[in-house]
C-alpha positions as CSV (number, residue, x, y, z in Angstrom):
1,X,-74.0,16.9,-90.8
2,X,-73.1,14.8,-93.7
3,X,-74.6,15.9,-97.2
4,X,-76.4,13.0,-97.8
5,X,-78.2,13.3,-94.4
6,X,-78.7,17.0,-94.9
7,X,-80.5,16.2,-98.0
8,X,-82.8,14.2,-96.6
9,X,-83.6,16.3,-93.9
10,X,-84.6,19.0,-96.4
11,X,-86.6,16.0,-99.1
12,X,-87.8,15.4,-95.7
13,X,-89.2,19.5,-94.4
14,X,-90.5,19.6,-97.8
15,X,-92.5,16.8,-97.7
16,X,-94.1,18.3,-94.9
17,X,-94.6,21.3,-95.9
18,X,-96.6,20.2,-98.9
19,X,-98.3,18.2,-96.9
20,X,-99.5,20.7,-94.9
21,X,-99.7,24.0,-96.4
22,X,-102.4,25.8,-97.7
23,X,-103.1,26.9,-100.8
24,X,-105.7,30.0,-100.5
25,X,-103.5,32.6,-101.3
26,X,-103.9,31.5,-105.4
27,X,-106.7,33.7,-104.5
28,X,-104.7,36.8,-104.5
29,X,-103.4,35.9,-108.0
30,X,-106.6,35.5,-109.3
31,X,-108.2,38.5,-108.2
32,X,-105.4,40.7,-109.7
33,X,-105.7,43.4,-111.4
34,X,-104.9,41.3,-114.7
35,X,-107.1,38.3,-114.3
36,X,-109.6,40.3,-112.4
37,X,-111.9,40.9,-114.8
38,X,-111.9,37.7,-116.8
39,X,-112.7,36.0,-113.1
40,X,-115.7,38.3,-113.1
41,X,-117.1,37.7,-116.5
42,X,-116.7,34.0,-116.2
43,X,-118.1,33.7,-113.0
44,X,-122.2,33.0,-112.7
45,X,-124.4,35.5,-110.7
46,X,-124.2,34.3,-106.7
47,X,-125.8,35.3,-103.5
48,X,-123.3,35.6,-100.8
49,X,-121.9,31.9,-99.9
50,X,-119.3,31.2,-97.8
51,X,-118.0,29.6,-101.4
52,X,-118.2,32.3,-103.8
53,X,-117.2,31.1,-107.0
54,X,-113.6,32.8,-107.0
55,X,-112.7,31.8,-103.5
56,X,-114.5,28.3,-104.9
57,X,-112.0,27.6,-107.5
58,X,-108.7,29.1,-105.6
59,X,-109.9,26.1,-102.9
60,X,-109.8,23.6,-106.0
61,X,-106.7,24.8,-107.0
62,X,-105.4,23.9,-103.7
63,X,-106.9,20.1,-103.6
64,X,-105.4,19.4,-106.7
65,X,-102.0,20.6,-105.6
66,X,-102.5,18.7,-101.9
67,X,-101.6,15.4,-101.8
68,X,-104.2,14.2,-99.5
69,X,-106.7,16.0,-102.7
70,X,-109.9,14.8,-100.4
71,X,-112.6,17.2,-99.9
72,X,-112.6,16.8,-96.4
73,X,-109.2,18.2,-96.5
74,X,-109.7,21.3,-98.5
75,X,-112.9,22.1,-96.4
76,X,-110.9,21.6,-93.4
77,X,-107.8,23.7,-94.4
78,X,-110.7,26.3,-95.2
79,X,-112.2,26.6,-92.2
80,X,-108.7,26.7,-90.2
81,X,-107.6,29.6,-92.6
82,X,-111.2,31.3,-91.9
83,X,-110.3,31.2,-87.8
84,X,-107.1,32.5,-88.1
85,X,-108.2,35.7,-90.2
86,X,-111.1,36.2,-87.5
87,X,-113.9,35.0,-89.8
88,X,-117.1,33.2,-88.0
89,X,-116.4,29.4,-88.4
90,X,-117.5,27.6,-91.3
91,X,-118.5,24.4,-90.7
92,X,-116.3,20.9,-91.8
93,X,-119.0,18.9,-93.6
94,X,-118.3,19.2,-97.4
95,X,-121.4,19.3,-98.8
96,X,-121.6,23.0,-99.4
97,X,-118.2,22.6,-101.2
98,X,-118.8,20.3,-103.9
99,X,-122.5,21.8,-104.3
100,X,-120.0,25.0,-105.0
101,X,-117.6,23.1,-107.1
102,X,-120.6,21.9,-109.3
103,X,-122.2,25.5,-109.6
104,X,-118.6,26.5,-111.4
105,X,-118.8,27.5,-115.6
106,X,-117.3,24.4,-117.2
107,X,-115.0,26.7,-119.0
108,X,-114.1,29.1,-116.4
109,X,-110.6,27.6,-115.3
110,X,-110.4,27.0,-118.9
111,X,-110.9,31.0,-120.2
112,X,-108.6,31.8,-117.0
113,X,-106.0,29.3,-118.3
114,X,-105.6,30.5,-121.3
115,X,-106.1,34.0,-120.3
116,X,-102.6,33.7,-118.3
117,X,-100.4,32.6,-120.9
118,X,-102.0,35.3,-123.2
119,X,-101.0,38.0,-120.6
120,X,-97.2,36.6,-121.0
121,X,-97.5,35.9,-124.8
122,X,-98.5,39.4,-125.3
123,X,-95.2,41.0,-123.6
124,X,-92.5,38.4,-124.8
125,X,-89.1,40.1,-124.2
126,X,-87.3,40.2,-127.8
127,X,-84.6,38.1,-126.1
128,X,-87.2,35.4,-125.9
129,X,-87.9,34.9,-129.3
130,X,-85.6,32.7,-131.9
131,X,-85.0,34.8,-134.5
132,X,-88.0,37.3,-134.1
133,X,-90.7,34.2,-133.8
134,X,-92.6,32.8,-131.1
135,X,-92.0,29.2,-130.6
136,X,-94.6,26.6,-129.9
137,X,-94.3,23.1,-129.3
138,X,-97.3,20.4,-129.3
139,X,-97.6,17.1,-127.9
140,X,-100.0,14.4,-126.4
141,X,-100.1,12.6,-123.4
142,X,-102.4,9.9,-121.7
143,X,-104.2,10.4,-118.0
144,X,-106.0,8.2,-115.8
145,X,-109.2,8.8,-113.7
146,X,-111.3,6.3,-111.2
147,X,-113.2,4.2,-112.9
148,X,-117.0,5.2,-112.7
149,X,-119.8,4.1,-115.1
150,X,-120.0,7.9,-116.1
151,X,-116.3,8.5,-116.8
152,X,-116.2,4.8,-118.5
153,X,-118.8,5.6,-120.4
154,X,-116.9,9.5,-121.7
155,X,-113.6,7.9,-121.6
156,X,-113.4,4.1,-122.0
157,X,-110.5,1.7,-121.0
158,X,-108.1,0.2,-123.4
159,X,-109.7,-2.2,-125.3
160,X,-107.2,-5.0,-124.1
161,X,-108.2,-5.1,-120.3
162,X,-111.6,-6.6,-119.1
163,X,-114.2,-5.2,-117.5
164,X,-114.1,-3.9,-114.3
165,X,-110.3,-4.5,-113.9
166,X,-108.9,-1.1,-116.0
167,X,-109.5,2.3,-116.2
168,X,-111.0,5.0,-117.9
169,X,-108.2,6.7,-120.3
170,X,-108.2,9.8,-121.4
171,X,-105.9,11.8,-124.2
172,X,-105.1,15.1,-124.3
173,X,-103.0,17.4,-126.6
174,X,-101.5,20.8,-125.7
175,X,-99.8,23.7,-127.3
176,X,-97.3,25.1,-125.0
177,X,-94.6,28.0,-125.3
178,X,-91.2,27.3,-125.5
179,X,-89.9,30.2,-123.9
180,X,-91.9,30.0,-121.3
181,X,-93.4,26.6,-120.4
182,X,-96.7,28.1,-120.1
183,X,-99.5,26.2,-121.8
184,X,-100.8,27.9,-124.2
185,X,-104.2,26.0,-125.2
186,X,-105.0,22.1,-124.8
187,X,-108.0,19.3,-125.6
188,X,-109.0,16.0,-124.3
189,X,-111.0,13.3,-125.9
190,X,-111.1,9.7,-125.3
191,X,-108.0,7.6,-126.0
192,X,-109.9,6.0,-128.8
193,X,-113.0,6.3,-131.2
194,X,-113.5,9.0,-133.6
195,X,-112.2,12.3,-132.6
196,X,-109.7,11.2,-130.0
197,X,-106.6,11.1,-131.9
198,X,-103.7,14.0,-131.6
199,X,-104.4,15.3,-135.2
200,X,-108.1,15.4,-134.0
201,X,-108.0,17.0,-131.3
202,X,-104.8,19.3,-132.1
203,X,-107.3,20.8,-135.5
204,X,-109.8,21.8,-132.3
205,X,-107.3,24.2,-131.2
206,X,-105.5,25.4,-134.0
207,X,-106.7,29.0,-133.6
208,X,-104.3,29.6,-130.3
209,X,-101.7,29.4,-133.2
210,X,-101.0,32.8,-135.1
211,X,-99.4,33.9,-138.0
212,X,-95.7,34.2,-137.5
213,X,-95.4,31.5,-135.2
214,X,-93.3,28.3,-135.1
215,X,-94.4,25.0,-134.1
216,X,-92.2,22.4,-133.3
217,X,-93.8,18.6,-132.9
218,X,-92.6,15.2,-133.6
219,X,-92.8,13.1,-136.4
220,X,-96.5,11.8,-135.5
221,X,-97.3,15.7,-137.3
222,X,-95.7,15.4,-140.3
223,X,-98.4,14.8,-142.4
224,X,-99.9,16.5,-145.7
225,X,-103.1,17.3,-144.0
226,X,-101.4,19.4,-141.3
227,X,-98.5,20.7,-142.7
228,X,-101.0,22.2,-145.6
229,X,-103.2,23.2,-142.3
230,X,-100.0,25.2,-140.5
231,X,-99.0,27.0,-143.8
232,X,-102.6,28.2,-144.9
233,X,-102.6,29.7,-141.0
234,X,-99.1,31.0,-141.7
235,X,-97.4,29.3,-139.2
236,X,-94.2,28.1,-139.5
237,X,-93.4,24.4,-138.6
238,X,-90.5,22.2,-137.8
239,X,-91.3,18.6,-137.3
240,X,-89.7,15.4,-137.8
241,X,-90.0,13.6,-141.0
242,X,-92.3,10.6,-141.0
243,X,-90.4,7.3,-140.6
244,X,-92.3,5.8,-143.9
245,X,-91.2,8.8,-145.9
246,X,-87.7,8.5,-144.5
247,X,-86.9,5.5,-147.2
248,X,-88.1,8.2,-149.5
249,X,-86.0,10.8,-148.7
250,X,-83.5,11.5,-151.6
251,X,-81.4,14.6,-151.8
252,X,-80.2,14.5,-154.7
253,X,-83.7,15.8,-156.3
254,X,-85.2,19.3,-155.6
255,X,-83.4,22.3,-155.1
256,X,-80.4,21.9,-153.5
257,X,-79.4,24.5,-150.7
258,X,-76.6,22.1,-148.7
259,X,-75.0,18.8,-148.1
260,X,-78.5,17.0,-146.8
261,X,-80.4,20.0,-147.5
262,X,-82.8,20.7,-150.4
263,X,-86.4,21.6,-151.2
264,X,-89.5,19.0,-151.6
265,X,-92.9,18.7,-152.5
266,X,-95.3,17.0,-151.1
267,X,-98.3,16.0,-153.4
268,X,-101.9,15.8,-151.3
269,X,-102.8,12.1,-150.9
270,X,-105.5,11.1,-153.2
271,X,-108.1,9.9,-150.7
272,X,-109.9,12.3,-148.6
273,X,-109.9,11.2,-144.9
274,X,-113.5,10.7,-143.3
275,X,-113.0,13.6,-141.3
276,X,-113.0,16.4,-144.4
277,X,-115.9,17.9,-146.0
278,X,-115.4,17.4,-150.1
279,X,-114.8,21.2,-150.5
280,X,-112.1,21.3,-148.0
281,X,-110.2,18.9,-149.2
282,X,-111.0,20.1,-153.1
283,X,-109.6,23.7,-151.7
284,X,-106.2,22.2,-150.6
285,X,-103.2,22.8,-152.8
286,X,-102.1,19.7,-155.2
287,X,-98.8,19.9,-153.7
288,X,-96.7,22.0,-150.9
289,X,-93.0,23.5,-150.4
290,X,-91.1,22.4,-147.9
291,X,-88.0,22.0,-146.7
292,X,-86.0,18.9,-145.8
293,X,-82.8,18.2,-144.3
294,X,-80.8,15.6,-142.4
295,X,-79.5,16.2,-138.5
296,X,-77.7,12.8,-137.1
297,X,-79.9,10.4,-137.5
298,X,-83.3,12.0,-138.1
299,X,-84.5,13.9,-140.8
300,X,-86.3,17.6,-140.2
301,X,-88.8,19.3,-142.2
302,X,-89.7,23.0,-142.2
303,X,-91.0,26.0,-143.6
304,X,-88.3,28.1,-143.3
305,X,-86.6,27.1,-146.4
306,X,-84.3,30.5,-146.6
307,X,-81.0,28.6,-145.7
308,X,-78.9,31.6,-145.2
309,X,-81.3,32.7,-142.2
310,X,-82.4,30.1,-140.9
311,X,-79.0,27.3,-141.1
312,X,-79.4,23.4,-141.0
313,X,-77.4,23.7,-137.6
314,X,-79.3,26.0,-136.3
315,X,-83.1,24.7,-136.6
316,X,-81.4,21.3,-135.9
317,X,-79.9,23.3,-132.6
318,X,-83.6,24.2,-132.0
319,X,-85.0,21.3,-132.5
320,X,-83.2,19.1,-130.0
321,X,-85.0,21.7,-127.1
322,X,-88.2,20.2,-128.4
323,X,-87.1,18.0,-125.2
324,X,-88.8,20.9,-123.4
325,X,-92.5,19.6,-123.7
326,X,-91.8,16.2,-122.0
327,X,-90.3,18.5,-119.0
328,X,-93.5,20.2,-118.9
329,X,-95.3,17.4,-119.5
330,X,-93.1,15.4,-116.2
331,X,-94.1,19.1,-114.0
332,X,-98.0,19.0,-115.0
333,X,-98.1,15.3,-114.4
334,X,-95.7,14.1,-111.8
335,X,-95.0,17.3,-109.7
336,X,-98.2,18.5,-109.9
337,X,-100.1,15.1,-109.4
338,X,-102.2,15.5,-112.3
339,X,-101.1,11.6,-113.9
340,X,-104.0,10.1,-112.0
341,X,-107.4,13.0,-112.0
342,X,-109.6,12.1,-108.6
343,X,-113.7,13.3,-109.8
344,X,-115.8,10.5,-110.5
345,X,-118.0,12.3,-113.0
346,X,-117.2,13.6,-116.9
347,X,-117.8,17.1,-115.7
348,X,-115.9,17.6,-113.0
349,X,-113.2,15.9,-114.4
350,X,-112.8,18.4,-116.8
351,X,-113.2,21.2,-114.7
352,X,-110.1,18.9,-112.4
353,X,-108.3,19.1,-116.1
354,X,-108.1,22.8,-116.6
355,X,-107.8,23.5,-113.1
356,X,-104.5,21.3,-112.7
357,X,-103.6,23.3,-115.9
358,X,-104.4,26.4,-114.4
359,X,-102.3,26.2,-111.5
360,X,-99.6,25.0,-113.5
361,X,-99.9,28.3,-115.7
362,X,-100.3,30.6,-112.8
363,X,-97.3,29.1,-111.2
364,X,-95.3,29.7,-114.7
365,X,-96.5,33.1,-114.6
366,X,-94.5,34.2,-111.6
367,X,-91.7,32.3,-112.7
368,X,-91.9,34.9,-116.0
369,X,-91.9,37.6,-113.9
370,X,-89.3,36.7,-112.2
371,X,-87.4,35.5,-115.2
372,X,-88.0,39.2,-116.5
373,X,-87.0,40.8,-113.5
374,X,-84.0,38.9,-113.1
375,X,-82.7,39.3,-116.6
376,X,-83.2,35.2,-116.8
377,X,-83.9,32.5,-119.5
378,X,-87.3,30.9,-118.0
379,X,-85.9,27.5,-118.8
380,X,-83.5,27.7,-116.7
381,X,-85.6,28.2,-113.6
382,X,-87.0,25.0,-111.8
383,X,-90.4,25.0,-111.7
384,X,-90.6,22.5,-108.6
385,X,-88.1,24.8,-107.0
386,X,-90.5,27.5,-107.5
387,X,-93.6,25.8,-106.4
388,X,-92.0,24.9,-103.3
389,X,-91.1,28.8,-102.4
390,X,-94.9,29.2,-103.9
391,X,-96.1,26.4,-101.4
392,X,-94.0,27.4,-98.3
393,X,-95.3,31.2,-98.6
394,X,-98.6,30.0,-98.4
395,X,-97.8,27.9,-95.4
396,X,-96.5,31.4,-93.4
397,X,-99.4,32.9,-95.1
398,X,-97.4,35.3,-96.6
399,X,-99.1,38.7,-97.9
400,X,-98.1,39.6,-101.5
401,X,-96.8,43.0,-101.0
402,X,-95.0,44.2,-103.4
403,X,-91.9,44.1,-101.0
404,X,-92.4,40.7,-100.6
405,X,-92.7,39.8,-104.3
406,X,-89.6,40.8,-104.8
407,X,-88.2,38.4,-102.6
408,X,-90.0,36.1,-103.6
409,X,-88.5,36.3,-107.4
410,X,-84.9,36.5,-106.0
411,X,-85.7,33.6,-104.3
412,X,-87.1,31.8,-107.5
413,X,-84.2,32.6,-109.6
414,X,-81.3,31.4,-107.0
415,X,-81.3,27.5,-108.2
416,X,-80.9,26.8,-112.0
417,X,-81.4,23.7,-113.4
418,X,-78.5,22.0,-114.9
419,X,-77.8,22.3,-118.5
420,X,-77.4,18.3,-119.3
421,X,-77.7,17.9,-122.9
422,X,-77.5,14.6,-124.4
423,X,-78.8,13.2,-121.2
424,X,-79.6,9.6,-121.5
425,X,-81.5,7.5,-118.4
426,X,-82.8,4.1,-118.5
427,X,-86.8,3.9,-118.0
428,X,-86.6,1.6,-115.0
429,X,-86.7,2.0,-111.6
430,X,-84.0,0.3,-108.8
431,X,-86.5,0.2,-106.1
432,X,-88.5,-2.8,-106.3
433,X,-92.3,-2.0,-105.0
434,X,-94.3,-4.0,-102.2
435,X,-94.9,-7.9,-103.0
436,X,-98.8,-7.3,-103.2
437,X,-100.2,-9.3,-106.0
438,X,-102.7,-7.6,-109.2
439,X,-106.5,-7.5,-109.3
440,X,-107.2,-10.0,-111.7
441,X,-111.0,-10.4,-111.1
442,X,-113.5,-7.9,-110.6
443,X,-113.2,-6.2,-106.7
444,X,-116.6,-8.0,-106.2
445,X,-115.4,-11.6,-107.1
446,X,-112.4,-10.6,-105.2
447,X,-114.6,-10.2,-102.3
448,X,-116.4,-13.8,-102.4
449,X,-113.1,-15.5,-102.9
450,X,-111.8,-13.5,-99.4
451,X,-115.1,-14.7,-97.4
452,X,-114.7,-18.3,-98.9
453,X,-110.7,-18.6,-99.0
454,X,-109.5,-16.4,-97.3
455,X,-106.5,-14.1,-97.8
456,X,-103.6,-15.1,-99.9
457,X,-100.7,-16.5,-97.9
458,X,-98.3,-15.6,-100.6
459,X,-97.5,-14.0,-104.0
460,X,-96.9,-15.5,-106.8
């Protein structure tokens, strides 16, 4: 068989089998020994259901993997998986479901989230470290959700699109681990208004950041209120200068410590921002210590201003795997499916959020065991490869002996990703979608124009 054709066939058997599997055995993972506990504690006192709450969210984890992600199709998949282990039959109709979905804690998939990349942040091999510190990055991203009065109303549309035509927007920041992938902490808000911005919502979760650590972001972070923020915490930062301090940038003031390479200060701005209480801001420094350098064609700042340890080639080595976040970002939102959420109401969109985020993490998890097991770099492991061996276990309902674990990592750590730096693609697609025309009135208007007009013959 020709390569091409062989390729298909296998795009074409995995397809299927993501189609079709079920994902119940993320039920086995959360009631182990490590997140055992932490499931109890967050889950609310229940009378015997045929949704418990555990069994509840392992289900949700599974309709926000599925592509179908209906109801009707996780209850379904439920009650097949019920009469092939020899339980009584459940019944198809989903109203018990969601009832179950609703009686969750807001903030259990949330705890159990973070809970997981705790478990892996607390045993980081010393190999995973650079230079004995753990290394986070930050960044923001933008999701879409159907447009109900309620999630309107918690998350409004862009201000540029009429009513009834766009959708509610959502922003959310996250802290993830750059060893790892694993997400350490994240926060949403709406994509604008007071409180939604990446600084805002970034200060709500600033305590998943310890001393010792170093943070990586881009240049949007490379203001005096944040850096001042990181080094009172004692976390170490490299970000990107901001492009209207770049034209300010001149090295031949400060301390030198290299070509390009010299100590700054930078003096607190003289106008409070709305968002500080008087005695915070008065308790800032007048001025901090930084470091500044140039690499290429963008200019770095950082803590770490010892330039025998820490060398301008090396954090500008570093920085260019700051790349990582926008992979995770592309696995959370593409692979996953988690670009466009499905719940129509504020609450159970953010339970959706943080349970996307925990199957994401719990997915990462294995892929650090195995990484640990295999003596592997976790970047170097595809997480869609991994999900698919994840996926396809659960489809031969696969027990999770410890026999079979094994495998299971082996498996995981057979395909690498390619190491392709300097990668450059162009943001376009070739394939040209379907000629169907835009909704340019409301779906209502739409409707009267159909029963007086009739469809239209052609595109324009």
């Amino acid at each position: 068989m020709h390569a091409t054709a062989k390729r298909r066939v296998q795009q074409k058997q995995i397809q299927q089998t993501s189609r079709s599997c079920d994902a119940f055995q993320f039920f086995n993972l959360l009631t182990s020994d490590a997140l055992l506990d932490e499931v109890e504690s967050a889950a609310p006192e229940f009378r015997e259901r045929v949704y418990p709450p555990a069994e509840t969210l392992s289900i949700f984890l599974a309709q926000c993997m599925s592509p179908d992600g209906s109801c009707q199709n996780a209850v379904n998949e439920m009650a097949i998986a019920r009469m092939a282990g020899g339980l009584p039959a459940a019944s198809t109709r989903t109203g018990a479901y969601c009832k179950a979905r609703k009686r969750l804690p807001l903030d259990m998939a949330a705890s159990l989230c973070r809970k997981t990349s705790s478990l892996v942040a607390a045993q980081l091999p010393e190999e995973w470290l650079w230079r004995g510190h753990r290394v986070r990055i930050v960044d923001g991203t933008t999701l879409s959700m159907p447009d109900t009065k309620a999630n309107q109303s918690q998350w409004p549309q862009q201000s540029g699109q009429a009513d009834g035509l766009g959708f509610p927007v959502m922003r959310a920041v996250g802290v993830t681990c750059w060893a790892t992938g694993m997400l350490i902490d994240a926060a949403m808000g709406a994509y604008k208004g007071k409180g939604g911005s990446e600084h805002s919502l970034l200060r709500s979760i600033e305590g998943s950041l310890e001393e010792g650590d170093l943070l990586m972001a881009d240049a949007l972070y490379s203001s005096y209120f944040f850096l001042a923020s990181m080094q009172h915490r004692g976390v170490d930062i490299l970000v990107e200068q901001n492009a209207a301090r770049k034209t300010l940038s001149d090295f031949r003031k400060g301390k030198k410590l290299g070509k390009k390479d010299h100590i700054i200060s930078i003096r607190r701005p003289a106008q409070r921002p709305d968002w500080m209480g008087i005695e915070q801001f008065e308790a800032l420094p007048e001025c901090i210590t930084l470091r500044e350098f140039k690499s290429g064609d963008k200019i770095l700042i950082t803590s770490l201003c010892d330039a025998q340890q820490y060398s301008k080639d090396a954090l500008k080595k570093l920085y260019k795997t700051r790349w990582r976040v926008e992979l995770t970002l592309r696995d959370i939102k593409q692979t996953l499916g988690m670009d466009v959420l499905r719940c129509k109401t504020p609450d159970m969109i953010v339970k959706e959020f943080w349970a996307y985020l925990l199957a994401y993490n719990l997915i990462r998890l294995l892929m650090a065991q195995a990484a640990v097991c295999e003596r592997r770099d976790p970047a170097s492991l595809s997480f869609k490869h991994c999900l698919q061996l994840w996926l396809t276990c659960q489809l031969q309902s696969l027990s999770l002996s410890p026999d079979n674990m094994t495998q299971l990592m082996v498996l995981m750590c057979q395909k690498t990703v390619g190491n392709r730096a300097g990668r450059m693609e162009p943001r376009a697609i070739k394939r040209r979608p379907k000629p169907i025309g835009f909704l340019m009135v409301t779906r209502k208007k739409a409707r009267s124009i159909i029963a007086k007009k009739g469809h239209q013959r052609r595109i324009k």
